[in-house]
C-alpha positions in Angstrom: 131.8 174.9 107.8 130.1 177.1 110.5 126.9 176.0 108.3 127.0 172.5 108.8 127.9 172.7 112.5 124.5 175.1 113.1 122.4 172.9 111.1 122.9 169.8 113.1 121.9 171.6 116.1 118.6 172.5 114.7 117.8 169.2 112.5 118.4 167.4 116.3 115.3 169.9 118.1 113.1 169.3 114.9 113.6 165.3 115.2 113.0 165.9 119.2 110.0 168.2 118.9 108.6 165.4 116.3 109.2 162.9 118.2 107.6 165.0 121.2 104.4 165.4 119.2 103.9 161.4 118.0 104.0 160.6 121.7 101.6 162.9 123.1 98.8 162.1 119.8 99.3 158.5 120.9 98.4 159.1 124.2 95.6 161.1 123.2 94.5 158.5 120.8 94.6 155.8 124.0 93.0 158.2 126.2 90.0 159.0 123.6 89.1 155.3 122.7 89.1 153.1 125.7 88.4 149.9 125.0 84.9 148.3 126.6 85.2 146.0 129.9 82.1 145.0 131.1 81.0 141.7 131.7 78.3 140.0 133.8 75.5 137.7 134.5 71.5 137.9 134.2 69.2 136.8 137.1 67.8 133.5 136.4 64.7 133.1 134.6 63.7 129.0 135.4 67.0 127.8 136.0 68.4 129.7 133.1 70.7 132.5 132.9 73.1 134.9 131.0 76.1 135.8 130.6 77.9 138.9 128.4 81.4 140.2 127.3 82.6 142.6 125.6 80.6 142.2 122.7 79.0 138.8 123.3 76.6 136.7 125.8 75.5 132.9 125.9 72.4 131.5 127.5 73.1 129.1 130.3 70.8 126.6 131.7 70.6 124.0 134.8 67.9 122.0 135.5 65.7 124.2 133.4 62.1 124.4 136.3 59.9 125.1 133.9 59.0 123.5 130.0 58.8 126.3 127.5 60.7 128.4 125.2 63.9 130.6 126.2 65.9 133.4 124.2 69.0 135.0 125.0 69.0 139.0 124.7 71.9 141.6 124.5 71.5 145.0 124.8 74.4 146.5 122.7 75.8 150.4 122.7 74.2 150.5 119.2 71.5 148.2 119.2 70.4 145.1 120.7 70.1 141.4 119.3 68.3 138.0 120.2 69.0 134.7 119.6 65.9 132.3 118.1 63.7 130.5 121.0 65.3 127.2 121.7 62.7 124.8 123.6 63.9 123.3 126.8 61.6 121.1 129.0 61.6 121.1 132.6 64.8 118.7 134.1 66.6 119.7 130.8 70.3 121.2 131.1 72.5 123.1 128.5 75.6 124.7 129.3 75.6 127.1 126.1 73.2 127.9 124.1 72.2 131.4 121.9 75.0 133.1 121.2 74.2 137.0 119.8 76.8 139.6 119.4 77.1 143.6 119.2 79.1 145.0 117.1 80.6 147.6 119.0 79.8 147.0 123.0 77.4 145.0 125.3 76.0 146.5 128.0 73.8 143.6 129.3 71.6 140.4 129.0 68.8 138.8 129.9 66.9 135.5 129.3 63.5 135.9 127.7 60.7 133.2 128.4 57.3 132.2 127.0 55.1 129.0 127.6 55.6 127.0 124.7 52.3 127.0 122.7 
């Protein structure tokens, strides 16, 4: 009987200490792999701009000031991406256009432009 009444004891600081241990590799696992928050907008290039997310950006344009031919770019944490050249002539307007993703993080974007040939 003076067994059983020992045994509890320890089983109890054994489920503690495992307890103990799951929480603190948790934490570590959340304090190792942060997740990516950045976010922002390009300069405008002819009245056209763009924006990024975590892992995504969109070309934007107003009253584009100039005919010719505009990509969106990303640089990503890995590598970078482009959308195809859309032509957009001058007075033209397109809230979204040339979506590219990363796969892992986007750490900026820009518009690209050359005069359409």
């Amino acid at each position: 009987m003076a067994e059983l009444n020992h045994s509890a004891p320890r089983a109890r600081k054994t489920m503690a200490r495992a307890f103990a241990i799951a929480g603190l590799a948790a934490a570590a696992v959340t304090v190792t792999a942060p997740t990516a928050l950045a976010s922002g907008t390009s300069p405008t290039t002819y009245g056209c701009y763009s924006t990024w997310g975590n892992t995504g950006s969109n070309g934007h344009c107003q009253s584009v000031g100039r005919t010719g031919d505009f990509q969106n770019e990303i640089d990503c944490s890995l590598s970078g991406d482009s959308s195809i050249w859309y032509l957009f002539h001058q007075g033209n307007s397109k809230p979204s256009w040339g979506y590219v993703e990363c796969t892992f993080s986007a750490n900026r974007s820009w518009i690209n432009f050359k005069v359409d040939s």
